[in-house]
SEPA-411335 format. One record per residue: residue in three letters; x, y, z of N, C-alpha, C, O in turn. Coordinates in steps of 0.001 Angstrom, whole numbers, padded with zeros to 6 digits, always signed. Example, Ala and Ser with C-alpha at 12.3 -4.5 7.8 and 13.67 -1.06 7.14 Angstrom:
ALA+013190-005690+007800+012300-004500+007800+013200-003300+007800+014236-003319+008465/SER+012850-002250+007080+013670-001060+007140+012900+000030+007870+013409+001138+008039/
end
This chain:
UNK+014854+034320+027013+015729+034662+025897+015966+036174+025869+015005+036884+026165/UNK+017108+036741+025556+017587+037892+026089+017378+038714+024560+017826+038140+023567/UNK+016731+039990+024397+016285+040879+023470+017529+040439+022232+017121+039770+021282/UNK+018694+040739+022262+019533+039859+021426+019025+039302+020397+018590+039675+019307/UNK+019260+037638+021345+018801+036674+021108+017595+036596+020172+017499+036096+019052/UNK+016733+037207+020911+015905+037468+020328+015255+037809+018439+014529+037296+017588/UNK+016196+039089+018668+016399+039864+017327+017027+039111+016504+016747+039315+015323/UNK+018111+037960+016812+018882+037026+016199+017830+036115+015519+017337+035978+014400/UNK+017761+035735+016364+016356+034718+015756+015614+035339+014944+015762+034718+013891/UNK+014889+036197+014757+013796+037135+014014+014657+037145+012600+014195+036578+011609/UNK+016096+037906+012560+016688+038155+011383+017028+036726+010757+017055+036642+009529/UNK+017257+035736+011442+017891+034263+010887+016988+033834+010119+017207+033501+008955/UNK+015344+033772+010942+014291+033206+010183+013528+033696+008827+012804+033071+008052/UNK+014032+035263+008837+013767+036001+007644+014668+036014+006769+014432+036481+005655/UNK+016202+035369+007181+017486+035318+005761+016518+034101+005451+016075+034276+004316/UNK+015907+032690+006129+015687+031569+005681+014617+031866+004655+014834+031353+003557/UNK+013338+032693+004782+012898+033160+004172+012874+033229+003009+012162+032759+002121/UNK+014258+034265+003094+014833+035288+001505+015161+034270+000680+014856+034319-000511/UNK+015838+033198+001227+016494+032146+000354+015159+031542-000504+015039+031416-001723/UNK+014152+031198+000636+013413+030501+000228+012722+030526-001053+012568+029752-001998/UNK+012190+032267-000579+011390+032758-001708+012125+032700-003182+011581+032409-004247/UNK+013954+033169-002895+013969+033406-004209+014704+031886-004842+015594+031821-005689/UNK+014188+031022-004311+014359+029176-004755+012971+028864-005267+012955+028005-006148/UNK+011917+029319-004948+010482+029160-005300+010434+029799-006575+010213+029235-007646/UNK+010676+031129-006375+010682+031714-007901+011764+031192-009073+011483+031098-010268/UNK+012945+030902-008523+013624+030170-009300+013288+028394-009883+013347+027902-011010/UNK+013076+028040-009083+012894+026682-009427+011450+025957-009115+011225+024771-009357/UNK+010508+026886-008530+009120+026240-008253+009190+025575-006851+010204+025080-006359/UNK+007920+025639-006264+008165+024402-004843+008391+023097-005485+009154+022441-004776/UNK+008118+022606-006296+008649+020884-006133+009870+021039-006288+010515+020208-005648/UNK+010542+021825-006928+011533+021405-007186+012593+022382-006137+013545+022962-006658/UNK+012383+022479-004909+013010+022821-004076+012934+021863-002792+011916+021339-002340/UNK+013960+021777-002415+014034+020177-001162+014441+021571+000380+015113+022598+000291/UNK+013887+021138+001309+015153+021421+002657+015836+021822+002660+016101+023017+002790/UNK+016708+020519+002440+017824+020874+002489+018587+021416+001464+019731+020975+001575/UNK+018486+022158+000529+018803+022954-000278+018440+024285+000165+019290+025132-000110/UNK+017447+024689+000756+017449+025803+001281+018118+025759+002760+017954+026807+003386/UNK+018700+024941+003302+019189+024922+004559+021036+025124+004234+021918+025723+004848/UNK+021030+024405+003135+022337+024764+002248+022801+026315+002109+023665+026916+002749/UNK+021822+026839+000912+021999+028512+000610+021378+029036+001204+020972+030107+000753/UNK+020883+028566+002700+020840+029735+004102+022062+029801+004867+022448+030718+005592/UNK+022717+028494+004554+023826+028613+005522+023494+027910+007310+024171+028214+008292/UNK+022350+026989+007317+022028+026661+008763+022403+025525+008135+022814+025280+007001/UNK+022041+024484+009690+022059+022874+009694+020777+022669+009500+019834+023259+010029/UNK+020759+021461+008404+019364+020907+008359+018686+021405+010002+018172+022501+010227/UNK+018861+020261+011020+018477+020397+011873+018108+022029+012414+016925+022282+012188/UNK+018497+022627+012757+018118+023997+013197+017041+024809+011723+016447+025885+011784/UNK+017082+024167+010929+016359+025089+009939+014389+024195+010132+013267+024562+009782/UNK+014790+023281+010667+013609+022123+010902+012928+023041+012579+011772+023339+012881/UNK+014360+023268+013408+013620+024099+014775+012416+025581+014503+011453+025941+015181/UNK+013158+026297+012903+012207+026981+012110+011072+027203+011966+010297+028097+012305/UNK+010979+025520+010952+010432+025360+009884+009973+024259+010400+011034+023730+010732/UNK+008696+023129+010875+008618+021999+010780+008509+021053+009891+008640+019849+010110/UNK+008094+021932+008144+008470+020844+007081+008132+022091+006238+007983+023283+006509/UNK+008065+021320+005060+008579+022090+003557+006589+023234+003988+006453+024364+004459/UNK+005818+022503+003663+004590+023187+003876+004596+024567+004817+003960+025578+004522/UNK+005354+024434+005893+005383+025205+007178+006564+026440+006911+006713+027368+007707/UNK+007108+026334+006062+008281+027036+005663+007464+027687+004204+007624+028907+004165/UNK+006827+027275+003288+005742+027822+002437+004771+028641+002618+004362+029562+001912/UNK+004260+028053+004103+002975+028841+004747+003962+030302+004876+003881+031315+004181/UNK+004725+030064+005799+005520+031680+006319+005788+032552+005200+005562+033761+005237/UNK+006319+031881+004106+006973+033092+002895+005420+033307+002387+005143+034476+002118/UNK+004742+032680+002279+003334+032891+001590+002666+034365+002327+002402+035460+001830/UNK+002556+033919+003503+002392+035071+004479+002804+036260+005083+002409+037119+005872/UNK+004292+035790+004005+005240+036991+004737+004882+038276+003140+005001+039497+003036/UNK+004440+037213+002189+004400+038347+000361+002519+039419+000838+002042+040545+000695/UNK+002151+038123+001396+000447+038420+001408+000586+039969+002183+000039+041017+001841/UNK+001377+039762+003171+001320+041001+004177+001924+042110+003935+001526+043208+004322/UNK+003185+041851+003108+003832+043459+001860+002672+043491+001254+002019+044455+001655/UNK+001985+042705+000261+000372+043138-000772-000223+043866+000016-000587+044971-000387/UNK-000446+043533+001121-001912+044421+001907-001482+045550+002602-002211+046532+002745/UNK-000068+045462+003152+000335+046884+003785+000466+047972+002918+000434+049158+003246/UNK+000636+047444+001629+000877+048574+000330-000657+048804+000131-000940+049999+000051/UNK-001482+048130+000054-002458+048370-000348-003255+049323+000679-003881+050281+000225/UNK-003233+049070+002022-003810+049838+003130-003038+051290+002691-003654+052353+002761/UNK-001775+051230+002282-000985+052835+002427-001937+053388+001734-002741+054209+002177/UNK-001870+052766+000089-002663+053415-001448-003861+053509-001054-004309+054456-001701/UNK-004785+053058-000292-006124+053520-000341-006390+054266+000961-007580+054573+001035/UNK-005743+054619+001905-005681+055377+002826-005754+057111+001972-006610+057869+002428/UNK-005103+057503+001109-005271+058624+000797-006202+058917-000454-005935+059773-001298/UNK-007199+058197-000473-008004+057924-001464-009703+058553-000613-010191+058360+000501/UNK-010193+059416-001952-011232+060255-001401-012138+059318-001479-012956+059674-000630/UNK-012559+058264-001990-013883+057541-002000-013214+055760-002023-012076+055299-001945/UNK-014884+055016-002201-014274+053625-001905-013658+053178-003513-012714+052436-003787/UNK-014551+053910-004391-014380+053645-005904-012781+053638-006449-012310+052842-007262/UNK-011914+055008-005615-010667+055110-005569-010143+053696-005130-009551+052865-005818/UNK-010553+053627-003662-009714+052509-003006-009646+051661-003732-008568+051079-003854/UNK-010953+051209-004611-010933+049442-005704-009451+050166-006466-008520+049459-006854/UNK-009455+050833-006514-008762+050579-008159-007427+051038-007422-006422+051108-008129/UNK-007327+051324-006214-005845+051489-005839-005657+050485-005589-004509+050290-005989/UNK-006183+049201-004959-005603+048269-004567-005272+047574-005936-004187+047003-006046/UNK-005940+047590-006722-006217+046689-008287-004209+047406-008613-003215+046758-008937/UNK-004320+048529-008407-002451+049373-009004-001724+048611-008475-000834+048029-009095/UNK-002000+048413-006912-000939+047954-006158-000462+046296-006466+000582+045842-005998/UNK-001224+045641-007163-000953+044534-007530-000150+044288-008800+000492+043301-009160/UNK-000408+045676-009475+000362+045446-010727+001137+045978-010352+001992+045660-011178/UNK+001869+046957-009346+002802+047614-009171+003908+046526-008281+004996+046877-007826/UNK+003531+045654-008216+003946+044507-006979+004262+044192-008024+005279+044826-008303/UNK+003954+043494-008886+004552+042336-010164+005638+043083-010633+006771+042622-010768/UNK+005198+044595-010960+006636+044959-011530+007818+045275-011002+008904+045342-011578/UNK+007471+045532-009488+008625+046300-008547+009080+044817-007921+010121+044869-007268/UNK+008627+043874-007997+009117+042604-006924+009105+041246-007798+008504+040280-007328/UNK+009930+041100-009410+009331+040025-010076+009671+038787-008978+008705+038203-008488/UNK+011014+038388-008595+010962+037404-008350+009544+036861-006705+008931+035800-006581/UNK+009518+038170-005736+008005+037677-004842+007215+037271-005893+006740+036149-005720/UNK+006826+037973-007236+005847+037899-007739+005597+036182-008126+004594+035492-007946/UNK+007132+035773-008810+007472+034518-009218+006773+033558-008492+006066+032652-008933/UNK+007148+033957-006857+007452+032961-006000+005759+033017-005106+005605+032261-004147/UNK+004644+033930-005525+003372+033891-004831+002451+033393-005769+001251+033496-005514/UNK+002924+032734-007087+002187+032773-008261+002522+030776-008344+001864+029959-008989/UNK+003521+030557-007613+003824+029339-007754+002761+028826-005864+002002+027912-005544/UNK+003201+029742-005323+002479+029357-003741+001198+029678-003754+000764+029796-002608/UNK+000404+029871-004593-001592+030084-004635-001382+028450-004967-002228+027813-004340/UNK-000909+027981-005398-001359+026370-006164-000891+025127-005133-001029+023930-005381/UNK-000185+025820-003675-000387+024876-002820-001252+024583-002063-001948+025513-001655/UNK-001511+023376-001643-002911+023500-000447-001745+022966+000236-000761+022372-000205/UNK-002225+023466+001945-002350+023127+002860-003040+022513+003765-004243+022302+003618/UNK-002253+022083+005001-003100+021283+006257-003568+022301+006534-002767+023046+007099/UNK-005040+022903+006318-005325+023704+007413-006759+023343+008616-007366+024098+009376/UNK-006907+021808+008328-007379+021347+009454-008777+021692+009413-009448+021564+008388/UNK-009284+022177+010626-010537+022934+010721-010850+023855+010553-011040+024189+011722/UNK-011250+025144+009680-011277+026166+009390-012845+027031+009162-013006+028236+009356/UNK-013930+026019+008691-014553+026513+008890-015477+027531+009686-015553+027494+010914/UNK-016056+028287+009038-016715+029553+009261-015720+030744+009852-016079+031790+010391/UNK-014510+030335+009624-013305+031683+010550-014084+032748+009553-014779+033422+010314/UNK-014204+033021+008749-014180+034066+007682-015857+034863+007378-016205+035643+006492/UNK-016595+034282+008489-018052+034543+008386-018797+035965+009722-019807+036595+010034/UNK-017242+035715+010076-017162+036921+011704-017343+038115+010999-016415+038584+010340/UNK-018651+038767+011078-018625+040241+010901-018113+041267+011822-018295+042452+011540/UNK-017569+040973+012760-016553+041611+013748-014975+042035+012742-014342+041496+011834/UNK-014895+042987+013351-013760+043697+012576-012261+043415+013455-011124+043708+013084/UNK-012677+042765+014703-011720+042204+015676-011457+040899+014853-012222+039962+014625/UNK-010061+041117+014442-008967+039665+013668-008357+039785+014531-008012+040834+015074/UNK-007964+038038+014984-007536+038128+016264-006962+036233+016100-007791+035352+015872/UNK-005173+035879+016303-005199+034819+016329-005798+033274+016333-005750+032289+015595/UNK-006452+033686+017737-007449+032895+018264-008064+031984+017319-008006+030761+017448/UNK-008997+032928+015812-009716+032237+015226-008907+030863+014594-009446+029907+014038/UNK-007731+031024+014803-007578+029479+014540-006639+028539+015330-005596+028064+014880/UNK-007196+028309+016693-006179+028279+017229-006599+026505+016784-006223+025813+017730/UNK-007017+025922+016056-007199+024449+015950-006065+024129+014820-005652+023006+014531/UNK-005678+025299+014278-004285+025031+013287-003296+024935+014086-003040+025817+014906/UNK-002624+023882+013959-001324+023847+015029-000436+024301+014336+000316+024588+015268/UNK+000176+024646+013346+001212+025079+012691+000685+026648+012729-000299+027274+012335/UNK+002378+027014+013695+002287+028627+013320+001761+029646+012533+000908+030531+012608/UNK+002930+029011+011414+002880+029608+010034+001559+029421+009282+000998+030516+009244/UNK+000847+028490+008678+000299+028447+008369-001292+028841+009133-002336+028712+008492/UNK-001270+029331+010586-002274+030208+011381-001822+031842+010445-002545+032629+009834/UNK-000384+031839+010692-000024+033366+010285-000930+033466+008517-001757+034348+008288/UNK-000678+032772+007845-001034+032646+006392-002726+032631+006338-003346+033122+005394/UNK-003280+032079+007338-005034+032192+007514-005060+033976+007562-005466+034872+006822/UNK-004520+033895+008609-005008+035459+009495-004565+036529+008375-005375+037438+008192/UNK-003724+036541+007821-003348+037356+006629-004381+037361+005650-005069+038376+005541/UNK-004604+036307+004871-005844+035811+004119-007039+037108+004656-007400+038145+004099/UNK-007408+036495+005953-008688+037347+006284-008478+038563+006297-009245+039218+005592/UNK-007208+039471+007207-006955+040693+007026-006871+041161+006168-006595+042356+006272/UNK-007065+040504+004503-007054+040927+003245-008381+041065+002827-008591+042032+002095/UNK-009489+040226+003149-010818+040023+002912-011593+041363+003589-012389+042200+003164/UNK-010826+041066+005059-011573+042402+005960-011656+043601+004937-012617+044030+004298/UNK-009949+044122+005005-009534+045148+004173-010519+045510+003085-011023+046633+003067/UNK-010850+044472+002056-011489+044698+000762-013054+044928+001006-013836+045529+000270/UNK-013370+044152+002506-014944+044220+002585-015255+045459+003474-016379+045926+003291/UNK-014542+046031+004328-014439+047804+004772-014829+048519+003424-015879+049118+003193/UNK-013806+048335+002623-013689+049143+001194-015239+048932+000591-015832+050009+000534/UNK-015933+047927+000184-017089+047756-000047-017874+048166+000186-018734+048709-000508/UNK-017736+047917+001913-018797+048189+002240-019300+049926+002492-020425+050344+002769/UNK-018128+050637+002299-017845+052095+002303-018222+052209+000379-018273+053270-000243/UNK-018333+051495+000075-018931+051532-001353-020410+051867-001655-021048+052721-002271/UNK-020674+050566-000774-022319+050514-000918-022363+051842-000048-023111+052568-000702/UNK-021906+052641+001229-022741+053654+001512-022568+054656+001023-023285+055630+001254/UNK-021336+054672+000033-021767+055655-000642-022282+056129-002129-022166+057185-002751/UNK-022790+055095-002363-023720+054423-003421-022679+054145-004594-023079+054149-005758/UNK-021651+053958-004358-020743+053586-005752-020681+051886-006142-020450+051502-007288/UNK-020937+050920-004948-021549+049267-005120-022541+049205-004898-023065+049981-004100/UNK-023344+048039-005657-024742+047687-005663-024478+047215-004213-023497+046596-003801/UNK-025939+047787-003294-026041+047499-001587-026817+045937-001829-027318+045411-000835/UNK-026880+045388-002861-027074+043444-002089-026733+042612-002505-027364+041556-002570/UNK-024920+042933-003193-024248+041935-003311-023716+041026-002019-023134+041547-001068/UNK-023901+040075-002079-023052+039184-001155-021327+039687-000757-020247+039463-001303/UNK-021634+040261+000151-020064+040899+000063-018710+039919-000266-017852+039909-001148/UNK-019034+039019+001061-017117+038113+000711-017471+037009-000128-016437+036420+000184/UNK-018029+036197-000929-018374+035748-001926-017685+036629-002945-016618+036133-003309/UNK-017999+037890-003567-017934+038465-004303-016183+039053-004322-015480+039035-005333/UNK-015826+039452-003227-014714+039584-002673-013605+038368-003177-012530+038553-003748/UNK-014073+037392-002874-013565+036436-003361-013138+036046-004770-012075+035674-005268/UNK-014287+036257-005194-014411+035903-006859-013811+037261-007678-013806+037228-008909/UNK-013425+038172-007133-012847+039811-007441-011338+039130-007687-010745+039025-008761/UNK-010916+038714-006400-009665+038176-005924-009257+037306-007056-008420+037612-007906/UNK-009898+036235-006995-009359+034938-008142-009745+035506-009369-008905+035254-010233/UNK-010734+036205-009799-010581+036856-011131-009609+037457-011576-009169+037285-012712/UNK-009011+038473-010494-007742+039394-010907-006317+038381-010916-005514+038606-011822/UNK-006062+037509-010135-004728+036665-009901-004891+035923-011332-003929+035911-012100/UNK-006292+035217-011733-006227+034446-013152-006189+035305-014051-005678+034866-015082/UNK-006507+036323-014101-006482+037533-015593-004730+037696-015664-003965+037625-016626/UNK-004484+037939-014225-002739+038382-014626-001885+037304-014509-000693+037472-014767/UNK-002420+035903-014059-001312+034758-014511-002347+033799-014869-002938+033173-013990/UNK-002665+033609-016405-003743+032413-016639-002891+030741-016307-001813+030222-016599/UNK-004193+030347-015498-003634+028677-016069-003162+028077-017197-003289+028501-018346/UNK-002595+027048-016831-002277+026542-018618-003284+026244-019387-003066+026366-020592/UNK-004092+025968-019139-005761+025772-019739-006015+026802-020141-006204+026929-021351/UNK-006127+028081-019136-006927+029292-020024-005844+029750-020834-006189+030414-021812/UNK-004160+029490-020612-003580+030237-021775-003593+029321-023132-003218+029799-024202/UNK-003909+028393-023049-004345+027643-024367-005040+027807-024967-005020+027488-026156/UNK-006058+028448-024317-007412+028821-024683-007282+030384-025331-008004+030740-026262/UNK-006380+031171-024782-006432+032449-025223-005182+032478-026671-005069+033315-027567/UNK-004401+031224-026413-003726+031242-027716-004334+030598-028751-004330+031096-029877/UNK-004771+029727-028555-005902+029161-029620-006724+030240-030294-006673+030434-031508/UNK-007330+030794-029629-008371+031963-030452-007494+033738-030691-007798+034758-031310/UNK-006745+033470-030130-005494+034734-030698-005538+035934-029833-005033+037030-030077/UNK-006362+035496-028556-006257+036626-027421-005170+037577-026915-004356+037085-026134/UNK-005068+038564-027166-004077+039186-026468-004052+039085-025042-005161+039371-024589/UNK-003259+038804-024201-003089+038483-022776-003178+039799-021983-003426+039914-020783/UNK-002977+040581-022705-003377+042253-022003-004671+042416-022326-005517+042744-021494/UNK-004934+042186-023632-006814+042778-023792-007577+041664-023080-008751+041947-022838/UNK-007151+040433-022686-008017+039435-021850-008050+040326-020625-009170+040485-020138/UNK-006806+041076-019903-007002+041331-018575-007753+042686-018611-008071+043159-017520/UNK-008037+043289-019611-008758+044873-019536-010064+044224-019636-010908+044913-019063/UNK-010541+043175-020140-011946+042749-020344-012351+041999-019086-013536+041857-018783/UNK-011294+041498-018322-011739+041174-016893-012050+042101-015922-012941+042262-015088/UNK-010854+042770-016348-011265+044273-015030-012426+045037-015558-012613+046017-014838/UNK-013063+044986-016290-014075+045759-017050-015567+045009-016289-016583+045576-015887/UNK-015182+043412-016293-016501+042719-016230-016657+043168-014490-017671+043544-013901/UNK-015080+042943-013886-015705+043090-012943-015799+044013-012286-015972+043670-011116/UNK-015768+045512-012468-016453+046728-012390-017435+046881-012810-018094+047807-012337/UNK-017930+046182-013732-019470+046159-014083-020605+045378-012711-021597+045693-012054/UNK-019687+044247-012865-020446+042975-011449-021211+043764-010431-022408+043608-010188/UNK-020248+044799-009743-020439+045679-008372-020874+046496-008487-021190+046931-007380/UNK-021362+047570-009796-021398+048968-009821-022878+048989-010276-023289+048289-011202/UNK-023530+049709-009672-024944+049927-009650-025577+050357-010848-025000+050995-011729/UNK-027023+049928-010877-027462+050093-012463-027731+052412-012034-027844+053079-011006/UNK-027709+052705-013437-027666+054095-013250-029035+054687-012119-028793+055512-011238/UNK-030240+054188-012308-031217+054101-011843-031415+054223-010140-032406+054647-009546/UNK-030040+053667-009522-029966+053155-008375-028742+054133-007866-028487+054023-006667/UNK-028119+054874-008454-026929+055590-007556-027701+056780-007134-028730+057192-007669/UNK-026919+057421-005836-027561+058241-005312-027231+059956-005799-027869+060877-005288/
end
């Protein structure tokens, strides 16, 4: 296939994309079909299927394509950051700065956390203390996209557990937390503080919570979780 060609393809699969995402944020995944996005892309069903092999596989990619703007912004913001303590809380900006600068991605990554996927065999990819991310780890996922959407995942985990772990040495995290456990539970704490389920927003309207003072009392708890008793910093 001739460089062209090439580039053709690259830009086609990213208009399919654009459509996609902003049909997700508009109308949610169920309520987006194929062929409706094969419609307001402007392809034939068929060629949008040579893509995409189904609705999931076309989800995985935009999922992966928002995850990887989050983390490249986030690598910029904590790159010029004097300590790891900075880096937490730059990446923590960059998420709110994402919601406000990108509502409809925001729309459309807030509706795509609540899909599962085929992702087959996966265990222990995420247990490699090697800093080498590298396709490979899943090559038992046969779907592209949804390999691309793993490997993103982890390059986000890596990212946050570097940051950590540049924490603990420089005594600003407690040195025996379980790192990606904790990492984890950082992650889903912050995504549920800034979009509650319908459960917890029932819960916070029922008792008269402000939806901003719920999320300052999350980010509070969990700067407390990681940060060393006074006794223990260096």
């Amino acid at each position: 296939m001739s460089e062209r060609m090439e580039r053709r393809k690259k830009e086609r699969r990213n208009e399919i994309m654009d459509v996609t995402e902003k049909m997700i944020a508009r109308k949610g995944v169920q309520g987006m079909t194929m062929k409706e996005v094969a419609e307001e892309a402007d392809v034939a069903i068929g060629t949008l299927y040579v893509y995409f092999k189904n609705k999931n596989s076309l989800c995985a990619a935009v999922n992966a394509r928002i995850n990887r703007q989050m983390r490249v912004m986030m690598e910029e913001e904590s790159a010029s950051c004097s300590n790891a303590c900075k880096k937490i809380r730059a990446t923590i900006d960059v998420v709110f700065e994402f919601r406000e600068k990108y509502p409809d991605k925001w729309s459309a990554f807030k509706e795509l956390l609540l899909l599962n996927y085929d992702t087959e065999n996966i265990k222990g990819i995420y247990t490699n203390n090697g800093s080498n991310l590298d396709i490979n780890d899943f090559k038992d996922i046969s779907d592209e996209n949804i390999r691309d959407l793993l490997l993103e995942d982890k390059k986000m985990s890596q990212l946050m557990k570097d940051i950590y772990k540049q924490g603990i040495q420089e005594g600003c995290i407690r040195s025996e937390i379980d790192l990606l456990p904790t990492i984890i539970f950082m992650r889903m704490a912050l995504f549920t503080a800034l979009e509650p389920l319908p459960y917890a927003q029932r819960m916070l309207e029922a008792e008269n919570i402000d939806p901003e003072h719920f999320l300052e009392v999350v980010l509070d708890l969990t700067r407390h979780t990681v940060r060393p008793k006074s006794s223990e910093k260096r």
